[in-house]
C-alpha positions in Angstrom: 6.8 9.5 18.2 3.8 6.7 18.1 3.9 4.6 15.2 1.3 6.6 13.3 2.8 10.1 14.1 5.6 8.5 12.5 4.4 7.1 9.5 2.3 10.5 9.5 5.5 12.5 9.6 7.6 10.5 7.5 5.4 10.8 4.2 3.7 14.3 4.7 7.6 15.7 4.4 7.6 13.1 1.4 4.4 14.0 -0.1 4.9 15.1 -3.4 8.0 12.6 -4.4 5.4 9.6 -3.9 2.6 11.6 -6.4 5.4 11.4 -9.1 7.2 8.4 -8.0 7.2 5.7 -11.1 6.8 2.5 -8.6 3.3 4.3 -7.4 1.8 5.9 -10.0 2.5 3.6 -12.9 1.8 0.0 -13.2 -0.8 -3.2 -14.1 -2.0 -3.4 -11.6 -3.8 0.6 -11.3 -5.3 -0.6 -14.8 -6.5 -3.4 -13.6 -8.1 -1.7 -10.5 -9.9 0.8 -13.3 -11.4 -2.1 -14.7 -12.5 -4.1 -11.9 -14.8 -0.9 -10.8 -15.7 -0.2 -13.9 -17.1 -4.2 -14.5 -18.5 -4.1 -11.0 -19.8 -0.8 -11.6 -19.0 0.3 -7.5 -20.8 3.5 -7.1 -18.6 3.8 -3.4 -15.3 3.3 -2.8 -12.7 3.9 0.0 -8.8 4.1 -0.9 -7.2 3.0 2.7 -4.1 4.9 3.2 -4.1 6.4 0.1 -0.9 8.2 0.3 -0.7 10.2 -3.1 -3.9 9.4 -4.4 -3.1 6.5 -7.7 -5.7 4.1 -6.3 -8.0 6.8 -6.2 -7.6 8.1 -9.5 -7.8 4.9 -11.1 -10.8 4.2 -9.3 -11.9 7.8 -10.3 -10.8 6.9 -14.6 -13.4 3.7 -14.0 -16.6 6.5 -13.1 -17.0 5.7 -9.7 -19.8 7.8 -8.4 -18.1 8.4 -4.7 -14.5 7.8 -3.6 -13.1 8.6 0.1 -9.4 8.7 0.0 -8.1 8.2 3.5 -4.8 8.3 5.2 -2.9 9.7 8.5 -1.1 11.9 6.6 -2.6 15.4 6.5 0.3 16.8 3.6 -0.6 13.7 1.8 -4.4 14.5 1.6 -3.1 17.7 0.4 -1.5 16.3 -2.4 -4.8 14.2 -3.4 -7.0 17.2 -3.5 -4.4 19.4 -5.5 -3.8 16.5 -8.1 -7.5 15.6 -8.0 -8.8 19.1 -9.3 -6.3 19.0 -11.7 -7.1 15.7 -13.2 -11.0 16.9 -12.9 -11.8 14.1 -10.6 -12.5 16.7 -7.4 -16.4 16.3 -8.0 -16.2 13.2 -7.1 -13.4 12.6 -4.6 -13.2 13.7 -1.0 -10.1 13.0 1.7 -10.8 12.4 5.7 -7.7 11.7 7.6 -7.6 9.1 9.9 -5.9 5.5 11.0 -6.7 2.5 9.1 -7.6 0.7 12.3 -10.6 2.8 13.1 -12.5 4.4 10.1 -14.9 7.0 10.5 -17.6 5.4 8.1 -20.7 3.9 9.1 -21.9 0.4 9.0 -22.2 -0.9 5.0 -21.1 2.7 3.6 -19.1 1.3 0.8 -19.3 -1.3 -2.4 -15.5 -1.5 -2.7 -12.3 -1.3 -0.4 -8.6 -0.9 -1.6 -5.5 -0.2 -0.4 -2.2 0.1 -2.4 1.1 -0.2 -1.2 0.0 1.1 2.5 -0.6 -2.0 4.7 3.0 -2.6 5.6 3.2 0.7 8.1 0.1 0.0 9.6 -0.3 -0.7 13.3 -2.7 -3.5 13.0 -3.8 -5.1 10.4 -5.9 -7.3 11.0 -8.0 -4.7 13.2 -7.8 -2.9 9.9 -9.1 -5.5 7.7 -12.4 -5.7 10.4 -12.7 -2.3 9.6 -12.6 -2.7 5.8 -15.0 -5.2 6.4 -17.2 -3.6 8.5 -17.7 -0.8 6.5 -18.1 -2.7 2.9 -22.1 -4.1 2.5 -22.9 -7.2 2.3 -20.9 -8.8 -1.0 -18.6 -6.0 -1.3 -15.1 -6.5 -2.0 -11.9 -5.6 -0.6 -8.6 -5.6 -2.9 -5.2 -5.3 -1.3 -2.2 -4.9 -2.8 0.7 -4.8 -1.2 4.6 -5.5 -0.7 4.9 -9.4 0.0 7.2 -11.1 1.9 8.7 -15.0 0.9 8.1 -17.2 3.0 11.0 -18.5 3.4 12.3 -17.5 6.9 15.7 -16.3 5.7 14.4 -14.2 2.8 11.7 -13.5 5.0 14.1 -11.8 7.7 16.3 -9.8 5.2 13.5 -8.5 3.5 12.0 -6.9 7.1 15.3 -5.8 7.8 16.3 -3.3 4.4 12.8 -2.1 4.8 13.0 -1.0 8.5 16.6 0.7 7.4 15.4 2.5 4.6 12.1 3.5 6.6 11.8 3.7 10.5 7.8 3.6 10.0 7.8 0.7 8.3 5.9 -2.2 10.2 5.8 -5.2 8.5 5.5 -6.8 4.9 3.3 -9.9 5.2 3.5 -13.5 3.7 0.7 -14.5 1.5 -0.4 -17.3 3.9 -0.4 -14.9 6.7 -2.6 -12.5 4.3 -5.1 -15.3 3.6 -5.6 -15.8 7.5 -6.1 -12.6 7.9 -8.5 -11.9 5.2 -10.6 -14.9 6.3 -10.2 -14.0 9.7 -11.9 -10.7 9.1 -14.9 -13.0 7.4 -13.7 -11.9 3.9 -14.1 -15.2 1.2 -10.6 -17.3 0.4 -9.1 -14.3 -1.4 -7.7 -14.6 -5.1 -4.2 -14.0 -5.6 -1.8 -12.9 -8.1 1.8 -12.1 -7.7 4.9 -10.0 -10.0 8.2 -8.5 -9.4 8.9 -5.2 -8.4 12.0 -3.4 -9.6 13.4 -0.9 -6.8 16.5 0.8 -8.1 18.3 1.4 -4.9 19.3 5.5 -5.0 15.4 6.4 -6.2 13.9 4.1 -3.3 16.2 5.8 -0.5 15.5 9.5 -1.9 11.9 9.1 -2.2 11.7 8.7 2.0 14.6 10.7 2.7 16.5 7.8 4.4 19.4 9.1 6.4 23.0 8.5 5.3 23.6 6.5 8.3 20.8 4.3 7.5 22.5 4.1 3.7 25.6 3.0 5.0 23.8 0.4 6.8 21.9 -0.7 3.9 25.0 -0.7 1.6 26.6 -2.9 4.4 23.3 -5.2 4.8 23.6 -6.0 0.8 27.3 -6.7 0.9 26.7 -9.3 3.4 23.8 -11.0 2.3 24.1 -14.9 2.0 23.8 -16.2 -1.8 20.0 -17.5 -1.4 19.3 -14.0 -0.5 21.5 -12.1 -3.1 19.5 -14.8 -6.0 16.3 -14.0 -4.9 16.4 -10.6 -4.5 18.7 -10.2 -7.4 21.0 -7.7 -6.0 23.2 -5.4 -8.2 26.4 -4.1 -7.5 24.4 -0.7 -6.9 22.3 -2.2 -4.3 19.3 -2.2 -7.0 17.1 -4.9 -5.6 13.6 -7.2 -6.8 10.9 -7.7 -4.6 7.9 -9.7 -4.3 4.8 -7.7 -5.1 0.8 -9.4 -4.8 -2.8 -8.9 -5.8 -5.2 -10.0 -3.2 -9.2 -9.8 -4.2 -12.2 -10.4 -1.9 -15.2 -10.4 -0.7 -17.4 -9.9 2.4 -19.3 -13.2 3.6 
């Protein structure tokens, strides 16, 4: 398969374990993504690669008037409809499937773009952050949040690696200075940052994509050998459990 038949496949047979999964749907971070529409009072939003649909909802608690969640996954858009009826959001919600690198919105449709947890399995991201930008009006914001990786080389290297083991469609998690570029690139303002930790306890994060056992063996063999800067950062248990870098970025379209 293509990178995004992959990713597609990968987390439409996944679907419902990433609706209930406590890394996705719980956190600061979805509150604070309810308050920031609600104070910027967005009427429009787009959820890029929404997978199962927390962004959404959040944006959908804040009374945001219109909210496209998008993603390549067809089962996963499946899930956001189901979910959204049921937490009486479906009146204002609506799914399109699609790649993040070429949205089917016009020009200006949208007051505020986010994506949550998605960026790292897409193809290109910084033709997916022109799009973002093309498709927000004129002061409109864009809010990623995302996976980071250190920027050290060596943490930067083991981090790419237990991610690519655990999930074949994973492409890459980026460095903050390499997000910054990229947002400014795409003629986005010097974006705000905030960072936090992100517990992954090691048998949940491997069930929840269905990694193979031979990739598990691999992992459990990767962790074992990891040199001691790596095992301190990370802080890796004896069960493989594992921290990781996680980041806020916020801004807006010059």
């Amino acid at each position: 398969m293509d990178q995004h038949h992959l990713t597609a496949d990968r987390f439409g047979s996944m679907a419902e374990r990433y609706l209930t999964s406590s890394v996705h749907a719980s956190g600061a971070d979805l509150k604070r993504l309810t308050a920031l529409a609600h104070a910027s009072r967005a009427a429009s939003a787009l959820d890029m690669g929404c997978g199962a649909g927390h962004a959404s909802f959040a944006l959908a608690r804040a009374g945001t008037e219109r909210i496209v969640a998008y993603d390549l996954s067809p089962r996963m858009l499946d899930v956001v409809t189901q979910e959204a009826t049921v937490r009486g959001h479906a009146a204002h919600l609506t799914t399109r499937a699609g790649p993040a690198e070429q949205l089917p919105f016009a020009d200006a449709s949208f007051d505020l773009v986010v994506t949550r947890y998605s960026a790292h399995h897409w193809l290109d991201v910084r033709r997916a952050l022109s799009e973002a930008a093309r498709v927000l009006k004129p002061g409109g914001m864009v809010v990623v949040i995302d996976v980071v990786a250190p920027e050290s080389p060596l943490l930067d290297t083991v981090l790419q690696t237990v991610e690519i083991l655990r999930d074949a469609s994973h492409v890459r998690d980026y460095r903050e200075s390499e997000w910054r570029a990229m947002l400014i690139a795409a003629d986005f303002s010097p974006p705000a940052a905030d960072h936090w930790k992100l517990p992954m306890e090691f048998r949940s994060w491997i069930a929840r994509i269905g990694t193979p056992a031979r990739r598990v063996a691999a992992l459990e063999a990767v962790f074992a050998e990891l040199a001691q800067e790596a095992r301190d950062y990370f802080k890796v248990a004896a069960d493989c459990s594992f921290v990781i870098d996680a980041a806020w970025f916020e801004a807006t379209k010059r």
